[in-house]
MARBA-3410 file (N, C-alpha, C, O; in Angstrom, 1 decimal):
140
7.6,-23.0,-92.6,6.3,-22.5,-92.9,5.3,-22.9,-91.8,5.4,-23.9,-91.2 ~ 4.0,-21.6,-91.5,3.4,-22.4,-90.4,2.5,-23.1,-90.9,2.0,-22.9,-92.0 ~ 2.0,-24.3,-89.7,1.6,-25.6,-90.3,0.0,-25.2,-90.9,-0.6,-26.0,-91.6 ~ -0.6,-23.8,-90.4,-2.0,-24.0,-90.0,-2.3,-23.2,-91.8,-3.4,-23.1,-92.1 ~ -1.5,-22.9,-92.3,-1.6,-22.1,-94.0,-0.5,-23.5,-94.9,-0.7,-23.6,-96.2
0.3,-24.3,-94.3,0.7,-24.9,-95.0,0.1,-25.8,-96.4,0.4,-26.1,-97.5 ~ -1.0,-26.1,-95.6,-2.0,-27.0,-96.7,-2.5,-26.2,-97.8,-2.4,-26.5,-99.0 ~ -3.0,-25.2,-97.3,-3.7,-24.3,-98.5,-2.6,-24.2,-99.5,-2.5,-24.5,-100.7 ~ -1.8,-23.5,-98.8,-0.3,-23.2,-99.7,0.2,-23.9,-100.4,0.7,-23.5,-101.4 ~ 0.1,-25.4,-100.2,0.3,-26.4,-100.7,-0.7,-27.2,-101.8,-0.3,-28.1,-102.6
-1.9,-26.8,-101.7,-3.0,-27.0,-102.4,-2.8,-25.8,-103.3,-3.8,-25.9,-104.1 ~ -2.3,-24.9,-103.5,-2.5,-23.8,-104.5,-1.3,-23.8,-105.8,-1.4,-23.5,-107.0 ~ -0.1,-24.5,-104.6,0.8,-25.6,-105.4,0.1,-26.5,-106.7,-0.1,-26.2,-107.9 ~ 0.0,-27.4,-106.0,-0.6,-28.2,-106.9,-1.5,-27.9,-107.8,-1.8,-28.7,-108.7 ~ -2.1,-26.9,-107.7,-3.4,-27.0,-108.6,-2.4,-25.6,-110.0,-2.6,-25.6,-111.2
-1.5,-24.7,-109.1,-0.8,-23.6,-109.8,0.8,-24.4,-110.4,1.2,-24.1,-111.5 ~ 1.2,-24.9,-109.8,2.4,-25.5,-110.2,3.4,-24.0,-109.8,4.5,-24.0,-110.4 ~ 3.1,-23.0,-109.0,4.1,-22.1,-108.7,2.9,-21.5,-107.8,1.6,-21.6,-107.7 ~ 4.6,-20.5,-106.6,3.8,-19.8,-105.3,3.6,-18.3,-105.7,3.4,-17.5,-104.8 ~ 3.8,-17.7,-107.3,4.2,-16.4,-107.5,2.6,-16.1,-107.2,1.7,-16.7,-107.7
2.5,-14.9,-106.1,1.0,-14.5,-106.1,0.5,-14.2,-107.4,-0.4,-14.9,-107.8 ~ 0.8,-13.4,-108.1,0.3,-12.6,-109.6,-0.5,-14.1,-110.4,-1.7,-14.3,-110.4 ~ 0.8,-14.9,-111.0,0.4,-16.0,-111.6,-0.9,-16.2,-110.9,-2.0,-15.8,-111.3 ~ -0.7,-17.3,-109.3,-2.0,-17.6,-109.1,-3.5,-16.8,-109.2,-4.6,-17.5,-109.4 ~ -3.4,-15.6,-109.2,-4.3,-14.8,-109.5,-4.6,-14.9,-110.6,-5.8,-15.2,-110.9
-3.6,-14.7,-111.5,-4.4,-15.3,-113.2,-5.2,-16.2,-113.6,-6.3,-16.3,-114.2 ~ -4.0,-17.3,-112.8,-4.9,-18.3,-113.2,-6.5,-18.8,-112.7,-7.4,-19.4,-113.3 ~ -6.5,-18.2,-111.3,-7.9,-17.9,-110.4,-8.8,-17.2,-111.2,-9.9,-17.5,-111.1 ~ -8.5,-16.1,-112.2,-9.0,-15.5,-113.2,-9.2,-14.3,-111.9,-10.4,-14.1,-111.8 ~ -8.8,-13.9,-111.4,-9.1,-12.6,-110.5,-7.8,-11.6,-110.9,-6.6,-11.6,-111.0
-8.8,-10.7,-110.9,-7.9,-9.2,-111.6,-7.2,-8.9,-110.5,-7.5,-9.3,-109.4 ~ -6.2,-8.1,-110.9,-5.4,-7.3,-110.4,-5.0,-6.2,-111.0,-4.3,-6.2,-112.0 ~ -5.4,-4.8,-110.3,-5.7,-3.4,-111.0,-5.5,-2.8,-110.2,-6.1,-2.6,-109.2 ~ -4.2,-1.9,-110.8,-3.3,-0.8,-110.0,-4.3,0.5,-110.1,-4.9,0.8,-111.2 ~ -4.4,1.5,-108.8,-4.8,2.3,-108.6,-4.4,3.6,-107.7,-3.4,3.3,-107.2
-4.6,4.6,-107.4,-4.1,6.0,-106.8,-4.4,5.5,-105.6,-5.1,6.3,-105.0 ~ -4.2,4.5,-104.9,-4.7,4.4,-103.5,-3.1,4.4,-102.6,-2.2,3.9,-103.2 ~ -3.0,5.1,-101.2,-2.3,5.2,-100.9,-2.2,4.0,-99.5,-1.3,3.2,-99.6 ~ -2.9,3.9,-98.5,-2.8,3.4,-97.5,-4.5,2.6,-97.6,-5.5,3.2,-97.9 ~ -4.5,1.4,-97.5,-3.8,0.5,-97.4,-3.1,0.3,-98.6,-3.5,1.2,-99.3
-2.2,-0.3,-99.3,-1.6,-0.7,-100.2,-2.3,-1.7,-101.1,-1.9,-1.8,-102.3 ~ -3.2,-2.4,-100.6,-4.1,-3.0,-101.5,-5.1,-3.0,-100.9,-5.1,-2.5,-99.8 ~ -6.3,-3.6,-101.4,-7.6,-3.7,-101.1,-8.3,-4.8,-102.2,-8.0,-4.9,-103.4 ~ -9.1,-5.5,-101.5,-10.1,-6.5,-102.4,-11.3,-6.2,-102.2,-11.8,-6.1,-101.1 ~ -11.9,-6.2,-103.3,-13.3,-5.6,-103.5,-14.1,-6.7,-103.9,-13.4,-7.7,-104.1
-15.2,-6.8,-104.1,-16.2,-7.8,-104.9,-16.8,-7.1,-105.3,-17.1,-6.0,-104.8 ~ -17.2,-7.7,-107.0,-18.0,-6.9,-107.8,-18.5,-7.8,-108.4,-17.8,-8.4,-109.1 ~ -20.4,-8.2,-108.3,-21.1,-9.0,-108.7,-20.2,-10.4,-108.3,-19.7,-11.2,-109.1 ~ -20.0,-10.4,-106.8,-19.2,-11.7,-105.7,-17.9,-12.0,-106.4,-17.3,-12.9,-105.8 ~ -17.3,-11.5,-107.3,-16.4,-11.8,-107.9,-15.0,-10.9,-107.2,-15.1,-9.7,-107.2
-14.0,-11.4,-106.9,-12.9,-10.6,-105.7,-12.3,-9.8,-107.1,-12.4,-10.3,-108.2 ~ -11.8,-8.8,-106.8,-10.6,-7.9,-107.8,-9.8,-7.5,-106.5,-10.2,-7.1,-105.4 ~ -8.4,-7.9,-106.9,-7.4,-6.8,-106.0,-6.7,-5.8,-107.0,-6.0,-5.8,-108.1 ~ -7.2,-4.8,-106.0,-6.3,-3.2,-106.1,-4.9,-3.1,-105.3,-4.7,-3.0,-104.1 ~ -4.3,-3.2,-105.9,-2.8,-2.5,-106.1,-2.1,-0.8,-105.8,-2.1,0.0,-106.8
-1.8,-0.6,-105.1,-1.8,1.2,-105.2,-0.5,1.4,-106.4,0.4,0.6,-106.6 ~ -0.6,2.3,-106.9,0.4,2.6,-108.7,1.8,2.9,-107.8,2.8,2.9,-108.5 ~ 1.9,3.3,-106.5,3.0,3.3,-106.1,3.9,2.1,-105.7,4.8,2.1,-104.9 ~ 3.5,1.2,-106.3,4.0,0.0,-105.9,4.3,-0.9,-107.1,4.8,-2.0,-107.0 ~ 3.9,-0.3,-108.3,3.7,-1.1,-109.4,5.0,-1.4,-109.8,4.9,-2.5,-110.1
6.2,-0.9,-109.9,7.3,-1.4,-110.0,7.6,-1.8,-108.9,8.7,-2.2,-109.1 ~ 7.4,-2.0,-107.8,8.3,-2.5,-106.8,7.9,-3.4,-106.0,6.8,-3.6,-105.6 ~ 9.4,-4.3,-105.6,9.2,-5.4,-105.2,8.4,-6.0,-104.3,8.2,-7.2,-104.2 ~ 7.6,-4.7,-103.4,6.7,-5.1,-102.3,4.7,-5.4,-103.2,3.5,-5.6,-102.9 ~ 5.7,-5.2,-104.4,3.6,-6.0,-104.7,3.7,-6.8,-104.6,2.6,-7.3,-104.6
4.7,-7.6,-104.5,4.3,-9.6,-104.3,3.5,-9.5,-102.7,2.4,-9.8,-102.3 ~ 4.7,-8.9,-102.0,4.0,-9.3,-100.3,2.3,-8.6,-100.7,1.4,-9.3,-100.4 ~ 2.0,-7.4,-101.3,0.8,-6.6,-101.1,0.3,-7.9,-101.7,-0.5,-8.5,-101.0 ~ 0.4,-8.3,-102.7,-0.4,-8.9,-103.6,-0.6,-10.3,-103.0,-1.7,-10.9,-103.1 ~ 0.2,-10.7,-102.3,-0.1,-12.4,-101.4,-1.0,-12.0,-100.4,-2.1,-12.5,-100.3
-0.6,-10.9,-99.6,-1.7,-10.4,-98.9,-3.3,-10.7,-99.3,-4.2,-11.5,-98.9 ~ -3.4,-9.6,-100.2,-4.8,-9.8,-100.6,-5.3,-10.7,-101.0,-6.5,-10.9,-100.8 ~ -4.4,-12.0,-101.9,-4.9,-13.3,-102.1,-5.7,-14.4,-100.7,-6.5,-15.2,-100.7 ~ -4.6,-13.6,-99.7,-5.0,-13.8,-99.0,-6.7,-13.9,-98.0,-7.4,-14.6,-97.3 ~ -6.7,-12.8,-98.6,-8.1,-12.3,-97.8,-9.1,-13.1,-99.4,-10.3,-13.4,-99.1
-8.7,-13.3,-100.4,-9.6,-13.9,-101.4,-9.9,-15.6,-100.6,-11.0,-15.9,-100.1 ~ -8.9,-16.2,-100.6,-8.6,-17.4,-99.7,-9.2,-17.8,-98.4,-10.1,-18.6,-98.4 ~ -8.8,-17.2,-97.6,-9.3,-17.3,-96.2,-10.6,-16.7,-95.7,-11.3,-17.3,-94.9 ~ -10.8,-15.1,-96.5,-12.0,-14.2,-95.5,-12.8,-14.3,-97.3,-12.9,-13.2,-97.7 ~ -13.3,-15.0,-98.0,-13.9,-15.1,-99.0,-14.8,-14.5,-98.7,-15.2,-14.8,-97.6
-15.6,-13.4,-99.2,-16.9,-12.8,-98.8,-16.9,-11.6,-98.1,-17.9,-10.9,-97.9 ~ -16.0,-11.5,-97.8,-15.5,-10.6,-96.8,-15.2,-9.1,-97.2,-14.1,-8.8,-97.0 ~ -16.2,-8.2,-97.7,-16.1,-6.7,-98.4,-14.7,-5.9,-98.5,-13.8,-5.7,-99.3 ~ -14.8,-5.6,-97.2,-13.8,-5.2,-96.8,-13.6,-4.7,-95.0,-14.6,-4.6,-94.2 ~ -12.1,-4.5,-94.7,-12.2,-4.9,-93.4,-13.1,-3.7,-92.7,-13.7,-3.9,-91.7
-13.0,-2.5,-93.5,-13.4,-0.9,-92.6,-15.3,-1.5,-92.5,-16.1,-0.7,-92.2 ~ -15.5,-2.8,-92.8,-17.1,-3.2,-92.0,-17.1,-3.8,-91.0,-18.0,-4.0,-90.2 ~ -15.7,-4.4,-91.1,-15.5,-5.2,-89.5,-15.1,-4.7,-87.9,-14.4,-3.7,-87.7 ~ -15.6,-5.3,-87.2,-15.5,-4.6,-85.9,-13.7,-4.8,-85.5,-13.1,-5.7,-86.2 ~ -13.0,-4.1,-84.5,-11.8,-3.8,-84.8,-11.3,-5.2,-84.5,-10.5,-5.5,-85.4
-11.4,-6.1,-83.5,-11.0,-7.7,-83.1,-11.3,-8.4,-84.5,-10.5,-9.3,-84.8 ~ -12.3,-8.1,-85.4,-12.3,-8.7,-86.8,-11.2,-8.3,-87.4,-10.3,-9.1,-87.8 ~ -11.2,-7.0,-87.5,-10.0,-6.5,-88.5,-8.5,-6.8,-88.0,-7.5,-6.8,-88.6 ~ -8.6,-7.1,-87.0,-7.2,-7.3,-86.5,-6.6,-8.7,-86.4,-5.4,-8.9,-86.3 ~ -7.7,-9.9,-86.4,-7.3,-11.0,-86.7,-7.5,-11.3,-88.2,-7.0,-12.3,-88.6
-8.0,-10.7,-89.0,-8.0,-11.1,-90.6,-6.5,-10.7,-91.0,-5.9,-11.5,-91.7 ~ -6.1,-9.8,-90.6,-5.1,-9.0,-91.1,-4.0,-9.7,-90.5,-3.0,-10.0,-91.2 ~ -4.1,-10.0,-89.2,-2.9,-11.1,-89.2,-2.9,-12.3,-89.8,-1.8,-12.7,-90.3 ~ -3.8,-12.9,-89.8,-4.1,-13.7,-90.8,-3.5,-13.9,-92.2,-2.7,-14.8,-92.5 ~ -4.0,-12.9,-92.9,-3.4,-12.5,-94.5,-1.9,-11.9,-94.5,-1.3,-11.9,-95.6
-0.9,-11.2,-93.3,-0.2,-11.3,-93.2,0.6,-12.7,-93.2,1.4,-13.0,-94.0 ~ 0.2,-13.5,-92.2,0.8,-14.3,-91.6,1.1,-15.8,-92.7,2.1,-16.6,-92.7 ~ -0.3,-15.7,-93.9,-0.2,-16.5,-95.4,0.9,-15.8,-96.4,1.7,-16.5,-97.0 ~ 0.8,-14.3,-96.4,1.2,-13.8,-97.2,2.8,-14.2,-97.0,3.5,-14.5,-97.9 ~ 3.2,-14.1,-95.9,4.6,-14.1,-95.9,5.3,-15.4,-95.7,6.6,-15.5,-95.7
4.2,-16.6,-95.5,4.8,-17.7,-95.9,4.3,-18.0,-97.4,4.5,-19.1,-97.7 ~ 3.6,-17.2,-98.3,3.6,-18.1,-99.6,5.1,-16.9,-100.2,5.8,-17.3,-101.1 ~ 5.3,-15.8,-99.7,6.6,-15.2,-100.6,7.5,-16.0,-99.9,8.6,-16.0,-100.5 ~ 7.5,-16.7,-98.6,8.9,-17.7,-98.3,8.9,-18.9,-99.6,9.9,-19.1,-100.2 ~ 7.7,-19.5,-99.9,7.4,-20.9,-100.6,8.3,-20.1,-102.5,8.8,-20.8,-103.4
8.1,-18.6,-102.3,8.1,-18.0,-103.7,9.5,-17.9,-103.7,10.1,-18.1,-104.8 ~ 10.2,-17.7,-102.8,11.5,-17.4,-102.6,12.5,-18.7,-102.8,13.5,-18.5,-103.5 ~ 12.4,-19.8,-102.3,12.4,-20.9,-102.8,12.2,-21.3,-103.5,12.8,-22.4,-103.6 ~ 11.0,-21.0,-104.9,10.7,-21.3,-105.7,12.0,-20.9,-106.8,12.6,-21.6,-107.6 ~ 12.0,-19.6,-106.6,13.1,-18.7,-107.2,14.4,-18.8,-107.5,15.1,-18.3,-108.4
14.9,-19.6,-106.3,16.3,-19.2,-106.1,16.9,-20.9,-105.4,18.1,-21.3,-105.3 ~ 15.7,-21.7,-105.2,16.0,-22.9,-105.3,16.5,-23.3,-103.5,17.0,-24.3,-103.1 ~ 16.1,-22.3,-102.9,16.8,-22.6,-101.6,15.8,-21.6,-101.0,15.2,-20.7,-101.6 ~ 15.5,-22.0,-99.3,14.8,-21.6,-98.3,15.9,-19.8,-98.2,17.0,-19.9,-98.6 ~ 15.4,-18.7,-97.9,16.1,-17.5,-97.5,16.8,-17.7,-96.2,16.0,-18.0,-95.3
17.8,-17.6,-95.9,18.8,-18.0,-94.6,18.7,-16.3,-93.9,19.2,-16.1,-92.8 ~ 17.9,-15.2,-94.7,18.2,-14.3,-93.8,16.9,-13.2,-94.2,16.8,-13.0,-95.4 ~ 16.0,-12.4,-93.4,15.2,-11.9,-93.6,14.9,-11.1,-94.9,13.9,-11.1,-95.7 ~ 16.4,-10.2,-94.8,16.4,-9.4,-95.7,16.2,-10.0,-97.0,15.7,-9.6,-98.1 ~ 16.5,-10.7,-96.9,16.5,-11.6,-99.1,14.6,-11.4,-98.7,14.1,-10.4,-99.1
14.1,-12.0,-98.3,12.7,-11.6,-98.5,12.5,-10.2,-99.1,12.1,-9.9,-100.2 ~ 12.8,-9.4,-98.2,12.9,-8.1,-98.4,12.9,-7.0,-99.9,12.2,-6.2,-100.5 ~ 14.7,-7.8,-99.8,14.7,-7.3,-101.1,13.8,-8.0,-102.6,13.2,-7.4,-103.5 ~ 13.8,-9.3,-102.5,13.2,-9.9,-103.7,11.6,-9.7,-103.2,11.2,-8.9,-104.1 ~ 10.7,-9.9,-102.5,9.5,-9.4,-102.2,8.8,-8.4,-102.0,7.6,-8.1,-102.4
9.6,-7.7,-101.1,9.4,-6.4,-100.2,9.0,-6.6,-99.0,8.6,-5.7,-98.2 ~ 9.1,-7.9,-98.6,8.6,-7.9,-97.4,9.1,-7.0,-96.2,10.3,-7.3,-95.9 ~ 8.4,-5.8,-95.3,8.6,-5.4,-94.4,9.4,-5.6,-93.3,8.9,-6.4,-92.6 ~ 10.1,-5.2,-93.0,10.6,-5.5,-91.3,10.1,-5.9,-90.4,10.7,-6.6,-89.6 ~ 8.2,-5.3,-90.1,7.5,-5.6,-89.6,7.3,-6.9,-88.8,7.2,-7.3,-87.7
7.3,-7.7,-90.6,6.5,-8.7,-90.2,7.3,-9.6,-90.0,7.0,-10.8,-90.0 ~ 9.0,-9.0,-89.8,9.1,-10.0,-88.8,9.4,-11.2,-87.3,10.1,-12.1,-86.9 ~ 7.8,-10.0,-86.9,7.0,-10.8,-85.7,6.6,-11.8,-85.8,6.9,-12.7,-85.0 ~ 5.8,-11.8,-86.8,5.4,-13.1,-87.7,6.1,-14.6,-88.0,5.6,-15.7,-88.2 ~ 7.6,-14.2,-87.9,8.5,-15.4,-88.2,8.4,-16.3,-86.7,9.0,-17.4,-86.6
END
């Protein structure tokens, strides 16, 4: 895990007793509400300062809402306040987003582990149990 999200991750531990994004969101009391949205895959809004993440309905069964969903926790976490990225200038949007990448896919490593009792020895097990993308991993 990298060291500079370790703590948070580790603090969300303790306070959650599990890395499943969904849970933490519950218990955060922050909704999560699937919608027709296609690209991005999720989005976090504030409404009266309060975060909700959107979900797109094409993901609602599938394994890649954990990664979407750690994602956006992500931006609840780290870019607190933060509307959304299409107000930020493009070096904004490009480092938040690695950013909430970069959380996201070490709290589905911590979740993966949580799960199965053992670190993933190989990308794809992310993949399949999260959805994590091929993409991201640059990121590793």
């Amino acid at each position: 895990m990298l060291l500079e999200y370790s703590n948070l991750i580790n603090e969300l531990w303790s306070k959650h007793k599990t890395y499943n994004p969904f849970t933490i969101c519950n218990q955060k009391e922050i909704p999560i509400e699937y919608k027709g949205i296609d690209k991005p895959k999720g989005d976090t809004v504030y409404l009266f300062n309060k975060p909700i993440i959107l979900l797109s309905d094409s993901i609602s069964e599938s394994s890649e809402r954990y990664f979407v969903c750690a994602h956006e926790l992500a931006h609840v976490e780290l870019h607190d306040g933060l509307q959304s990225y299409y107000t930020q200038n493009h070096t904004t949007c490009a480092k938040t987003e690695h950013e909430a990448n970069l959380f996201a896919l070490n709290l589905c490593e911590k979740f993966y582990e949580e799960e199965n009792g053992k670190s993933p020895e190989y990308f794809d097990e992310l993949y399949k149990q999260f959805g994590v993308s091929e993409d991201m991993m640059e990121y590793l």
